[in-house]
C-alpha positions as CSV (number, residue, x, y, z in Angstrom):
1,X,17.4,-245.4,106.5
2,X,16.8,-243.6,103.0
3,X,18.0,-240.0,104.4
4,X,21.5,-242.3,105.6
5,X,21.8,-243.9,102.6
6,X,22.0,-240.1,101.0
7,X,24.3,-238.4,103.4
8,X,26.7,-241.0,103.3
9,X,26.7,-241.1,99.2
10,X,27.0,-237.6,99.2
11,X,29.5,-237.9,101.7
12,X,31.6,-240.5,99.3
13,X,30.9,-238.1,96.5
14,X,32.2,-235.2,98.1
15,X,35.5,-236.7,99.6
16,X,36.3,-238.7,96.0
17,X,36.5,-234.8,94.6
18,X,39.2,-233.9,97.4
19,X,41.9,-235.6,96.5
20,X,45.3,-234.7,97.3
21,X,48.5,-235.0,93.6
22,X,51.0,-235.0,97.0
23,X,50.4,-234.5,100.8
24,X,53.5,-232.5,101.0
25,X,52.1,-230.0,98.9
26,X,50.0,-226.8,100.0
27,X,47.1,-227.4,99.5
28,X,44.1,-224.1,99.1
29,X,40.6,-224.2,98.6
30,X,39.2,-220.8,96.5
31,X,36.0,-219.3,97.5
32,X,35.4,-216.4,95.3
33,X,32.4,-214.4,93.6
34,X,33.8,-215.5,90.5
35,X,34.1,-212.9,87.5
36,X,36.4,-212.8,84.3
37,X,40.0,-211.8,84.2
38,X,41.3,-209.7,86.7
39,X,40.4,-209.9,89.7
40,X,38.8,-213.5,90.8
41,X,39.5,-214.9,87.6
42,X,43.4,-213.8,87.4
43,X,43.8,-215.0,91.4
44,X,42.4,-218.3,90.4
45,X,44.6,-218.8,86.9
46,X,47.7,-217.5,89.1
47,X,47.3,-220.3,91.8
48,X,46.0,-222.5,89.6
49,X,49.0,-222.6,87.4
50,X,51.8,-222.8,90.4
51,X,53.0,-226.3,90.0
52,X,53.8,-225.6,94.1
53,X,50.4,-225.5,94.7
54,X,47.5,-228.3,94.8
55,X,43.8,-226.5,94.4
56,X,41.7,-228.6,96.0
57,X,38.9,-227.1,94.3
58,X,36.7,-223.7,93.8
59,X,33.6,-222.8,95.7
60,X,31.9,-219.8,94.1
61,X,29.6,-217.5,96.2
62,X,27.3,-214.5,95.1
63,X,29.1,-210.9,95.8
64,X,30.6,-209.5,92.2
65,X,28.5,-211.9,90.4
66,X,25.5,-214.7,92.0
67,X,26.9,-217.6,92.2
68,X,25.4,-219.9,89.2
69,X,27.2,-217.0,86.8
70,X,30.2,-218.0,88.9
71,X,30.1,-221.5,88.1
72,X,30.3,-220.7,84.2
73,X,33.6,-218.3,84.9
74,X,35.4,-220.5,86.7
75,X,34.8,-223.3,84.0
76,X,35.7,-221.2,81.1
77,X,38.9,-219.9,83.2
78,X,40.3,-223.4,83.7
79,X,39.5,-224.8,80.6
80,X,42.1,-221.9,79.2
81,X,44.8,-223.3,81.7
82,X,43.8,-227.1,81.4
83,X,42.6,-227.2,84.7
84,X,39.7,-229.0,84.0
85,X,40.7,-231.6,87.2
86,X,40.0,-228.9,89.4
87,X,35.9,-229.1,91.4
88,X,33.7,-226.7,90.8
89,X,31.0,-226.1,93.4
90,X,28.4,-223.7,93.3
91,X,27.9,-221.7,96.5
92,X,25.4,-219.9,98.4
93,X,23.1,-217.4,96.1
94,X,22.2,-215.1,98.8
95,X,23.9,-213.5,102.1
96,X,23.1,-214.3,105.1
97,X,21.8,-210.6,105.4
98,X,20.8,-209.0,102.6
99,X,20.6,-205.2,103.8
100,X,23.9,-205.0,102.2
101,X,22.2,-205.8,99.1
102,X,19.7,-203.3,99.4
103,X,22.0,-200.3,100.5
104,X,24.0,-201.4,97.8
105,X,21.3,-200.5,95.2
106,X,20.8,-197.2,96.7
107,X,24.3,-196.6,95.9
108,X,25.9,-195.0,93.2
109,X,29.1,-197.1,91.7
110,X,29.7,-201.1,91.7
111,X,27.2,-202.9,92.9
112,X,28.5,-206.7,91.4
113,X,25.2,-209.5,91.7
114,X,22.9,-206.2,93.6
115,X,22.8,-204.8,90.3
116,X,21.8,-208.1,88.3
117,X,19.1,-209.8,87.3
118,X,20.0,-213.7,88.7
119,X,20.9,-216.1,86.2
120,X,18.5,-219.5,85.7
121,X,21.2,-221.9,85.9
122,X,25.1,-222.0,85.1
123,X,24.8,-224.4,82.1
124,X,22.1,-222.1,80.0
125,X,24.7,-219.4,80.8
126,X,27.6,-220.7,80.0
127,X,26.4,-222.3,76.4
128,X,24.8,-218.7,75.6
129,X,27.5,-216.5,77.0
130,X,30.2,-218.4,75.4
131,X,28.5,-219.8,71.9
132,X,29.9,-223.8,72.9
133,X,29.3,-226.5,75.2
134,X,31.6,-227.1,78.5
135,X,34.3,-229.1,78.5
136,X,33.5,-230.1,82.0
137,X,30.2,-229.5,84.4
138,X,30.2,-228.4,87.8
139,X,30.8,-230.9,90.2
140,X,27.3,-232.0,92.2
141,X,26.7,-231.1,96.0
142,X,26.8,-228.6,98.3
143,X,29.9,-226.0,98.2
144,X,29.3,-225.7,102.5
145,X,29.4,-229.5,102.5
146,X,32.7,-229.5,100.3
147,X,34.3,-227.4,102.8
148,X,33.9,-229.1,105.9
149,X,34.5,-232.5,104.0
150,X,37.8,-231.5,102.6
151,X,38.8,-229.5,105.9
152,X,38.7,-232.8,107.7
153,X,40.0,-235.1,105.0
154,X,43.4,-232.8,105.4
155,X,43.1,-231.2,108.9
156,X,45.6,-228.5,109.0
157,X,47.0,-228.9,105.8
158,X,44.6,-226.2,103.6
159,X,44.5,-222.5,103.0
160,X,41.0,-221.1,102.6
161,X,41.7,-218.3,100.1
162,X,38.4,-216.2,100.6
163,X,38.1,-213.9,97.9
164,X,34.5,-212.9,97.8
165,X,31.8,-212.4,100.5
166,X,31.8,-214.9,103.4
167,X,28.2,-216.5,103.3
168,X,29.9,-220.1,102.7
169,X,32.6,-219.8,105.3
170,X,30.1,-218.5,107.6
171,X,27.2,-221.8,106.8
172,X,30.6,-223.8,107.2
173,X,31.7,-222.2,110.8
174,X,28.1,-222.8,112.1
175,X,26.8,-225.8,110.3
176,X,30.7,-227.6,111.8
177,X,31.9,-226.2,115.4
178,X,35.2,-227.9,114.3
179,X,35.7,-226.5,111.0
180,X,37.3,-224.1,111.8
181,X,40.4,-226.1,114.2
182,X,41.3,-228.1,110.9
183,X,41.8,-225.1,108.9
184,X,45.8,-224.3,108.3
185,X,45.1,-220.8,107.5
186,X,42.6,-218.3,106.0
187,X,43.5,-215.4,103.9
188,X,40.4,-213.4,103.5
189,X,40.1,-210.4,101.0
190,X,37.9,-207.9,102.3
191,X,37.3,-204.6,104.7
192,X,39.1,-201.1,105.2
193,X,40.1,-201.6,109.0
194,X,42.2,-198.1,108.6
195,X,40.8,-196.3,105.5
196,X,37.9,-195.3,103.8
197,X,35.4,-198.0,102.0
198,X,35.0,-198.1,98.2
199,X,31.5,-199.1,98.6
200,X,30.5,-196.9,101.4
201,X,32.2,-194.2,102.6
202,X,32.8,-196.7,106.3
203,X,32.4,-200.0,104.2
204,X,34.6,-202.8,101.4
205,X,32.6,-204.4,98.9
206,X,33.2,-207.8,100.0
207,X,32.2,-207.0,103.8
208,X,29.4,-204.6,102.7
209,X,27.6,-207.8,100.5
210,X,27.5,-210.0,103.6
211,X,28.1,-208.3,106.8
212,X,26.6,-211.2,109.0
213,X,29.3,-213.4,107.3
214,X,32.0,-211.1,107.5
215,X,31.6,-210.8,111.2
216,X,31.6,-214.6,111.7
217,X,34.5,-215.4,109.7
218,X,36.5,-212.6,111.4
219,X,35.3,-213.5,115.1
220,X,36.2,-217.3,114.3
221,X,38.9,-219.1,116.0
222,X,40.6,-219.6,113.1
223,X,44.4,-220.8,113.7
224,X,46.1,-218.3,111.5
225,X,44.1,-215.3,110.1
226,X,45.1,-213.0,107.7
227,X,43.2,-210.0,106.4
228,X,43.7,-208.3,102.9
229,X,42.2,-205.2,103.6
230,X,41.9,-202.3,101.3
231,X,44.7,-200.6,103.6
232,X,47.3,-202.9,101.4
233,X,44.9,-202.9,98.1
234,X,45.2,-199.2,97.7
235,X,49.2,-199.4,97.8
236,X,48.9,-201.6,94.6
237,X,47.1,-199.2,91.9
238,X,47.0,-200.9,88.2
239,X,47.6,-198.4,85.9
240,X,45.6,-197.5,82.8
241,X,49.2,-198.3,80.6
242,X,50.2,-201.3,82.6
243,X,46.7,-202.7,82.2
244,X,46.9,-202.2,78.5
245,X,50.4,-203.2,78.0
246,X,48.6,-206.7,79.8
247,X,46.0,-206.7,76.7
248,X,48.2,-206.1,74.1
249,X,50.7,-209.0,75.8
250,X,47.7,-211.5,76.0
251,X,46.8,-214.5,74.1
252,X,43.1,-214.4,72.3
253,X,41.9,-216.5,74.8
254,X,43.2,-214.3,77.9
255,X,42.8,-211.2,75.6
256,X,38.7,-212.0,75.6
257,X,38.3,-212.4,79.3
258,X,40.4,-209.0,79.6
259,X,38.4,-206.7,77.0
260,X,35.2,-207.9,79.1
261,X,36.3,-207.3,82.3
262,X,35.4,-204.5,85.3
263,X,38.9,-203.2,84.5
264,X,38.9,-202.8,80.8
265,X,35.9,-200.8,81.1
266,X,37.0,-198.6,84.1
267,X,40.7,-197.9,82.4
268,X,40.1,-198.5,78.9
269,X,36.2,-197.2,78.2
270,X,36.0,-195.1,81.1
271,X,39.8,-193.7,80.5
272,X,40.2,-194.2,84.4
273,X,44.1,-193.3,85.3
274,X,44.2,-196.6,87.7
275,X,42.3,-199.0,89.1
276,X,42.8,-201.9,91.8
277,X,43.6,-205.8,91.8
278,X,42.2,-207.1,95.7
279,X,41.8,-210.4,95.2
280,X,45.2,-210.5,92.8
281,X,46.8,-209.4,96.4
282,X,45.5,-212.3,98.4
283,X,46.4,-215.0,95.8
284,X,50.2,-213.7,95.6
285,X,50.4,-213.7,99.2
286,X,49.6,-217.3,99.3
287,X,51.8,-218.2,96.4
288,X,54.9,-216.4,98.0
289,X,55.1,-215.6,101.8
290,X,58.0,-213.5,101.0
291,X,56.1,-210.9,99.1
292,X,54.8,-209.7,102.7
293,X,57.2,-206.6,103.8
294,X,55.1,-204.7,106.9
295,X,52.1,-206.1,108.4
296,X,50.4,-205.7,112.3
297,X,48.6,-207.8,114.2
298,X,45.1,-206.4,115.8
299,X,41.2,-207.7,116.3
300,X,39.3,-206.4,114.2
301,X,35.1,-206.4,114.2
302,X,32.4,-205.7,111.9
303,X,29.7,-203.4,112.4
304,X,26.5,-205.3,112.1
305,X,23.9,-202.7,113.1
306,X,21.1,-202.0,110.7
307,X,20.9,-198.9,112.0
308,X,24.2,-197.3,111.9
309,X,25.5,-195.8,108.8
310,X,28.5,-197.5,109.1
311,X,27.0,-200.8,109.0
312,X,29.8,-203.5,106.9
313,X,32.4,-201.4,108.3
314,X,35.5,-203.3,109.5
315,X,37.1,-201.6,112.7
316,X,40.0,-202.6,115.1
317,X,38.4,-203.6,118.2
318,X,39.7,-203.8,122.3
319,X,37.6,-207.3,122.8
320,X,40.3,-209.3,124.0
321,X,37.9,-212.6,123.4
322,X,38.6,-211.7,119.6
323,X,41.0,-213.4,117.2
324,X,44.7,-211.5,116.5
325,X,44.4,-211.1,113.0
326,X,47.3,-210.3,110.4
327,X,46.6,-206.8,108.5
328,X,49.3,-206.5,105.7
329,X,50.3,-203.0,104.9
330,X,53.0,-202.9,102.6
331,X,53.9,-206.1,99.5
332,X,56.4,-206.3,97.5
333,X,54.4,-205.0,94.4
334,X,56.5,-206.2,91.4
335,X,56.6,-209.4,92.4
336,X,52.8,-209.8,92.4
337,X,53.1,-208.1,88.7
338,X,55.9,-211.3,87.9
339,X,52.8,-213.6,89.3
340,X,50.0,-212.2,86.6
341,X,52.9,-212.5,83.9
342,X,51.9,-216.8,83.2
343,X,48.5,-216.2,83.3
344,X,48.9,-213.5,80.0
345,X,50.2,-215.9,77.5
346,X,47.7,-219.3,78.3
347,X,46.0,-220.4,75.0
């Protein structure tokens, strides 16, 4: 009687946190590996901010950072656009296979939470990485359980926008067999189906972290699947000047986030000539459909095998008994530019 008495609070408790401003509105829940600025941070602001869009609330997930480090991130971020309405779960801390982890710190290059020592909680991090107390917490339960709750509190009304590793998606698919019927749409930022990895020379970051995940989600029945694959990321280079030109644009608050970010050190320290904005990609592509010029339609798998040296690898497969998934190849690139513009001038 005492275990039912606690799943159906935390049931209440998770439903009260997915509320709807407006059924008519879209409606997108962000699962990310949550870092500053571009990229997670600026896909979240830009969605965030669109007064056509209702963010049902932000799961975090270990990939560029572990997921408690998330947590304090995604706080900071919405308290500069006075979001602070918007749930914050914390996610799963480890993949579901963590070989990608390990090859990971074999590698030269970015290895995001591989490279880190784990943080002890969000809280402690937040109040000693930021010198001040939160203006909201994190909101309690499990970020799986949010997903599933929210899913079938608006079946076929919300956008999964998965912008880091898959490890919640994937708990979600097999803890719920009908999780994935109520989902509108996922738009999943991850793989190189046609290209070279930039983790690997077979293998994306995001896909590489959680490879176990990355195969579920893609093999998933989901109703409309669309993948943001490193074959449309590498058609969208940031330049070293447009990136500063963003610095010098930005308030004090956004400037902050920017001048400790991947990006600044890459293009600014590292006096990179360009870099890359994934997750930026999938956000816009949510925000405006139209922003999609070319795209095709294949199944695509992940290569699994602990053996192979192209394990994490994303490749177009012949199963037939596989999802048709949408690959975008070409955006309209300056209007995802128009998209980053808000975010720049927040206080």
């Amino acid at each position: 009687m005492h275990k039912i008495l606690l799943f159906l609070t935390s049931s209440i408790l998770l439903l009260s946190a997915c509320r709807s401003k407006d059924a008519n509105t879209p409606k997108v829940i962000i699962d990310t590996d949550m870092m500053e600025a571009l990229d997670d941070g600026f896909a979240m602001m830009m969605t965030a901010l669109s007064e056509n869009v209702d963010v049902m609330g932000i799961t975090t997930v270990s990939g560029n950072t572990w997921s408690a480090e998330g947590v304090a991130y995604a706080i900071r971020q919405l308290e500069i656009i006075h979001r602070a309405d918007i749930p914050v779960y914390q996610g799963e801390s480890m993949p579901l296979d963590t070989l990608g982890i390990k090859l990971m710190k074999e590698k030269s290059g970015w290895a995001g939470a591989a490279s880190m020592i784990p943080v002890a909680d969000w809280l402690s991090f937040y109040r000693e990485f930021y010198g001040k107390e939160p203006e909201f917490m994190k909101t309690d339960g499990s970020a799986v359980d949010f997903l599933i709750q929210c899913v079938h509190q608006y079946p076929g009304q919300i956008t999964l926008l998965a912008i880091g590793p898959c490890t919640n998606i994937a708990k979600a698919i097999e803890k719920d067999s009908l999780f994935t019927r109520d989902i509108k749409e996922i738009i999943y930022m991850g793989g190189a189906v046609s290209c070279a990895g930039n983790t690997t020379q077979y293998a994306e970051f995001n896909t590489l972290f959680d490879a176990r995940a990355a195969k579920t989600c893609l093999n998933a029945p989901f109703h409309k699947h669309t993948l943001v694959s490193l074959d449309v990321c590498n058609t969208v280079p940031l330049s070293r000047e447009r990136y500063m030109s963003m610095e010098n644009e930005a308030t004090e608050s956004v400037k902050g986030l920017l001048t400790r970010s991947f990006h600044h050190q890459e293009l600014v320290e590292n006096k990179a000539p360009q870099s890359y904005v994934w997750d930026v990609i999938a956000s816009s592509l949510f925000l405006d459909k139209d922003i999609l010029l070319e795209s095709r339609n294949i199944r695509v798998d992940v290569n699994t095998d602990p053996e192979s040296e192209a394990y994490g690898q994303t490749f177009e497969s012949e199963n037939a008994e596989l999802p048709s998934i949408t690959i975008p190849t070409r955006v309209n690139t300056e209007r995802i530019w128009e998209l980053i513009d808000p975010v720049l001038h927040q206080q």
